[in-house]
C-alpha positions in Angstrom: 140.5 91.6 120.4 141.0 92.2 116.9 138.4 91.7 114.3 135.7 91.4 117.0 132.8 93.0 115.1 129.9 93.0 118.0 128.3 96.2 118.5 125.1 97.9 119.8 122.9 99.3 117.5 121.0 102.5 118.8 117.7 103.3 118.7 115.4 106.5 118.9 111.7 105.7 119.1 111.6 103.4 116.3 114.2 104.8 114.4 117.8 103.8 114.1 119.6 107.0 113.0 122.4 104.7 111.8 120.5 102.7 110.1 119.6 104.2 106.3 115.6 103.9 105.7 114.8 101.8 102.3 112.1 101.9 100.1 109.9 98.9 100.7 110.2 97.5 97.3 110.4 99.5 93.8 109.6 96.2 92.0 106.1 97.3 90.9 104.1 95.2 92.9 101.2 96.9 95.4 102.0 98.2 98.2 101.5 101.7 100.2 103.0 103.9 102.2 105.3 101.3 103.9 109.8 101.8 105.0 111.9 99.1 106.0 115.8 99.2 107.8 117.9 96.0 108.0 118.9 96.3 111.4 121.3 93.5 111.9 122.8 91.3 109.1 124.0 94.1 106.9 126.4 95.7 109.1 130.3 95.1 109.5 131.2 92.0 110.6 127.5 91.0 110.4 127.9 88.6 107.7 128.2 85.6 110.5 124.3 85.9 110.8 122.4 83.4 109.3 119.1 86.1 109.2 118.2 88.9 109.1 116.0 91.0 111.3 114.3 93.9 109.3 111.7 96.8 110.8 109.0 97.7 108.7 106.9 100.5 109.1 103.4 101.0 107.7 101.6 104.8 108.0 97.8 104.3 108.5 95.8 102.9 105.9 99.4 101.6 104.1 100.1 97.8 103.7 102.4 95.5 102.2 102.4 92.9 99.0 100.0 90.3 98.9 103.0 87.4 98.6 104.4 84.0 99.2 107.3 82.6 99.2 109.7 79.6 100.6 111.4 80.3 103.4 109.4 81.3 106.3 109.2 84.6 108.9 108.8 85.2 112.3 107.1 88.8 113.1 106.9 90.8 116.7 104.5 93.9 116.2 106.2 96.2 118.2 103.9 99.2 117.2 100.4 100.1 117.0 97.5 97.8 115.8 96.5 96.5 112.6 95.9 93.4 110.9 97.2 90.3 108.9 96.3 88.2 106.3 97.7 84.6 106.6 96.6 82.1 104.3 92.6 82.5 103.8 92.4 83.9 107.3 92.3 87.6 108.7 93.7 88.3 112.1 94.4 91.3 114.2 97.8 92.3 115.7 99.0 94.7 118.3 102.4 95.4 119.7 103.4 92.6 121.7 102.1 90.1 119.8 104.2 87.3 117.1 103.5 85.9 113.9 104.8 83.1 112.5 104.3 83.1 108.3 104.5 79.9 107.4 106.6 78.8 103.8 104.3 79.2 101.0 101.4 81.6 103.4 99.9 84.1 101.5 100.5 87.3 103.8 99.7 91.0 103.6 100.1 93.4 106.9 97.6 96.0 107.1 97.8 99.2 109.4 94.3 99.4 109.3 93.5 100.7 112.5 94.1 104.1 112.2 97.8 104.5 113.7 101.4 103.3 112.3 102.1 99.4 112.6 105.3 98.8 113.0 107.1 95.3 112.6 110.6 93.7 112.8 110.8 90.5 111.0 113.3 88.1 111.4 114.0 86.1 107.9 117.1 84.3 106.7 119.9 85.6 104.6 119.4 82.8 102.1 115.6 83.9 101.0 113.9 83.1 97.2 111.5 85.7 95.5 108.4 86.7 96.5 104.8 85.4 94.3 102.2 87.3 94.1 98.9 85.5 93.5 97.8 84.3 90.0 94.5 85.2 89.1 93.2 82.0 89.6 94.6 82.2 93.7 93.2 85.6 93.9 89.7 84.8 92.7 89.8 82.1 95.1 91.2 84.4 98.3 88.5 86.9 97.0 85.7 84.4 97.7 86.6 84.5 101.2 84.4 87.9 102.3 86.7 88.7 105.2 89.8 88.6 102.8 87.9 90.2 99.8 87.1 93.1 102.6 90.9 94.0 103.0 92.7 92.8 100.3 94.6 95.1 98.2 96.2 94.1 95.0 
């Protein structure tokens, strides 16, 4: 059938030779030691989708930007243990489990645990910018002594 566009996309232990590997962000705000890979919704003939689904990788001790934003995510840990920060609340993750980031949920993922966290997130095409917290938010997240304790800004 011409113009039929479905494919498999292979994977090697949580990598996706095809698939280039992409800075996190290179916008200045904090983060460390974290990669990311569109998986599907870049590719030929992937344009149908309506998301995106995205792997993210943090090495131990890394973590991503303290943000917010409009449109929501749905996360499956599919590697190692670590922990998030949704809203003024900390919670620990481990392969297997999901997380839904609700629009306008301050979130940070944390591989804080001492091995790699590894995420794929599913997000749609159609997203607005990130927002980092103003002062005024962070001095109130910062009164919270389980966020102040892993916060990173």
């Amino acid at each position: 059938m011409s113009g039929d566009f479905s494919h498999v996309l292979r994977g090697e232990g949580f990598t996706w030779p095809a698939v280039p590997l992409r800075v996190y962000k290179n916008d200045g705000s904090p983060h460390r030691d974290i990669t990311r890979r569109t998986l599907l919704g870049d590719g030929p003939g992937e344009a149908a989708l309506d998301f995106e689904v995205r792997y993210f990788e943090l090495q131990p001790g890394g973590y991503s930007t303290l943000e917010r934003h409009e449109h929501p995510h749905a996360v499956v840990i599919v590697r190692g243990r670590g922990s998030v920060i949704l809203g003024e609340r900390v919670e620990a993750v481990a392969a297997g489990d999901c997380v839904y980031v609700a629009p306008q949920c301050f979130h940070q993922f944390h591989a804080d645990a001492g091995e790699v966290l590894g995420f794929l997130c599913v997000v749609s095409r159609q997203r607005d910018r990130p927002v980092l917290p103003s002062d005024e938010e962070l001095a109130r997240l910062r009164e919270v002594p389980e966020l102040a304790r892993l916060l990173r800004v």
